[in-house]
N, C-alpha and C positions, 0 to 999 in steps of 0.2 A: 514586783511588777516587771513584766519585759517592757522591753526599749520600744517593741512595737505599739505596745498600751499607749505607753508614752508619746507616742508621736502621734497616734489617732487624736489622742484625748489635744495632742498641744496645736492640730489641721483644724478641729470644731474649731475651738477657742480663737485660732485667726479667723479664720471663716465668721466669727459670731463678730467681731471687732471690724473687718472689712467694709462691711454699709456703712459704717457710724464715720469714716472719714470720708467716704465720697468717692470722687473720681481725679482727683486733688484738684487746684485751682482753675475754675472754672469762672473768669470775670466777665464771659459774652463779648470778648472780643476777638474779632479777626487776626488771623498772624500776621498781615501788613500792618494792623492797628496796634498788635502789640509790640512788632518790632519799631514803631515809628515812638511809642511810646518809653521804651527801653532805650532807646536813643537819645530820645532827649534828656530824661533822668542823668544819662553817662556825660550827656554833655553838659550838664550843670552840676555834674557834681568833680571832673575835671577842672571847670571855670572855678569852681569853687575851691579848689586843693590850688589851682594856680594863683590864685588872689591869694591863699595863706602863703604860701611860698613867696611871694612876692612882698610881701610889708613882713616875711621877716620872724610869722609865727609859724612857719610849717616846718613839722619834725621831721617829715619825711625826707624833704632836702638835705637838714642836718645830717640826716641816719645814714643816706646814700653818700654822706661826703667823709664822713667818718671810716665808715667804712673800706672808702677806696683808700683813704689818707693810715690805716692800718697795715694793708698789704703791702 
């Protein structure tokens, strides 16, 4: 088989696979509703890494102190 068979037959097969995923996520919201959404998610999930870091369970502090404490 040449390389061009190959690549016709492998363009269907995308082409046939493409509808089946969409036009990717599409949740009906506006971009100021998404970014307002995406914001707060980031700001509760900071509040959330800084309450672990703070009583003492967060590794990520450990990892960055280690680190400097190696060089």
């Amino acid at each position: 088989m040449t390389r061009g068979g190959q690549r016709d037959r492998d363009r269907e097969r995308a082409a046939a696979r493409a509808p089946a995923k969409g036009k990717g996520k599409d949740d009906g919201l506006t971009a100021d509703q998404r970014r307002e959404r995406d914001a707060k998610a980031l700001q509760e999930k900071t509040a959330k890494k800084a309450a672990a870091a703070a009583s003492g369970g967060g590794d990520a502090a450990a990892t960055s102190t280690s680190k400097a404490t190696k060089k």
